[in-house]
One Martini backbone bead per residue (centre of mass of N, CA, C, O) as a GRO file, in nm:
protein
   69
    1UNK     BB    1  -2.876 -10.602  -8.041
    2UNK     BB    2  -2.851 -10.549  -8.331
    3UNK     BB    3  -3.131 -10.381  -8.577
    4UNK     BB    4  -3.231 -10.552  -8.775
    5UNK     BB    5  -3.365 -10.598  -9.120
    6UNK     BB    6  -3.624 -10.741  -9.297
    7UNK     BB    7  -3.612 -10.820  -9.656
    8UNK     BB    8  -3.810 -10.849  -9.908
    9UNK     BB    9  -3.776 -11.067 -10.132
   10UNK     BB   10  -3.795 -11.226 -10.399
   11UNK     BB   11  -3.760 -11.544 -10.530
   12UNK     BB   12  -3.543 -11.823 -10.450
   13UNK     BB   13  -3.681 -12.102 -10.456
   14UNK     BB   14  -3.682 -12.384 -10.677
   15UNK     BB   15  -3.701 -12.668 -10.519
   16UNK     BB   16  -3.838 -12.912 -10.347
   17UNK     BB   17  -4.065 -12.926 -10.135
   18UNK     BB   18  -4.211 -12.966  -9.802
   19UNK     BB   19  -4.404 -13.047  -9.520
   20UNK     BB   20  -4.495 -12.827  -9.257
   21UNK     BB   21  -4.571 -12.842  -8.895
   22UNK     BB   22  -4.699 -12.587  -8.703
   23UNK     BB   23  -4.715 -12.414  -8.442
   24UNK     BB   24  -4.895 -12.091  -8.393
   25UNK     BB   25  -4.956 -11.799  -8.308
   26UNK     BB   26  -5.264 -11.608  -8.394
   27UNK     BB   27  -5.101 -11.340  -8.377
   28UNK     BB   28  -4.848 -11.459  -8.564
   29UNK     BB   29  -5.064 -11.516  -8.805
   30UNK     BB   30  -5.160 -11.199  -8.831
   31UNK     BB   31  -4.841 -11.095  -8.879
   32UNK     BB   32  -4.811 -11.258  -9.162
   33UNK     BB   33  -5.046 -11.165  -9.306
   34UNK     BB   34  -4.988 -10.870  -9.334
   35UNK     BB   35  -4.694 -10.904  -9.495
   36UNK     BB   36  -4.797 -11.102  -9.728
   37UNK     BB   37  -4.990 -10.843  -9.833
   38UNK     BB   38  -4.809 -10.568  -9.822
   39UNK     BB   39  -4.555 -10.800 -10.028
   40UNK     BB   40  -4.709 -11.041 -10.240
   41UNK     BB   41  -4.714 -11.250 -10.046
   42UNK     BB   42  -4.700 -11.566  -9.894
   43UNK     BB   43  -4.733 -11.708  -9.633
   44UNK     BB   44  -4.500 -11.923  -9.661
   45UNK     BB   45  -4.294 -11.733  -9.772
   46UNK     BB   46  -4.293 -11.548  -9.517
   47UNK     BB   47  -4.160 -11.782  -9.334
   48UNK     BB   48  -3.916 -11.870  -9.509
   49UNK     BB   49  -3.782 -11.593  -9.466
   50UNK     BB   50  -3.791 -11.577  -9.187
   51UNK     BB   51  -3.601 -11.866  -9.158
   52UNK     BB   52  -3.351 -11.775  -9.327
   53UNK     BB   53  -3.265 -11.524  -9.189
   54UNK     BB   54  -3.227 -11.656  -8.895
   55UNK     BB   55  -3.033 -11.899  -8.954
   56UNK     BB   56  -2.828 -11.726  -9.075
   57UNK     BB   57  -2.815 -11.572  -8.723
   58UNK     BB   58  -2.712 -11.796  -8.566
   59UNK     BB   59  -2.609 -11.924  -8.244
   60UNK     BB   60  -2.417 -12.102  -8.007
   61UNK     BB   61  -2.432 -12.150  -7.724
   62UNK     BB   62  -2.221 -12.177  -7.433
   63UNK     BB   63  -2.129 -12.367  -7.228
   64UNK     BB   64  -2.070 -12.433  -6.875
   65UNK     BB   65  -1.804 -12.519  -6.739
   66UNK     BB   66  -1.804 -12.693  -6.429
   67UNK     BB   67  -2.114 -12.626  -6.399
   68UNK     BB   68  -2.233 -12.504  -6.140
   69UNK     BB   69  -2.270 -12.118  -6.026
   0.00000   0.00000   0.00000
């Protein structure tokens, strides 16, 4: 996979927004904070972006026809 990297940019969205509940490992909840921090976004917006990110650059899988290989 080519080595993209997410570049934080200002603040895209103003339309009204919903609130979304996950779980996420510790970890990862310390490394979007320390993002947060160094970027002067907070830890929402910092999810945010790297969901429109990923959302960005999905494919889908394509399924194998035919069966078990």
């Amino acid at each position: 996979m080519k080595d993209e990297k997410l570049i934080i940019q200002p603040k895209r969205y103003r339309e009204a927004t919903s609130v979304v509940s996950a779980r996420l490992p510790n970890d990862m909840i310390r490394a979007l904070d320390r993002v947060a921090e160094e970027t002067g976004h907070n830890r929402n917006e910092i999810i945010a972006i790297c969901l429109e990110f990923a959302i960005g650059r999905m494919e889908k899988a394509e399924e194998k026809k035919g069966g078990r290989t």
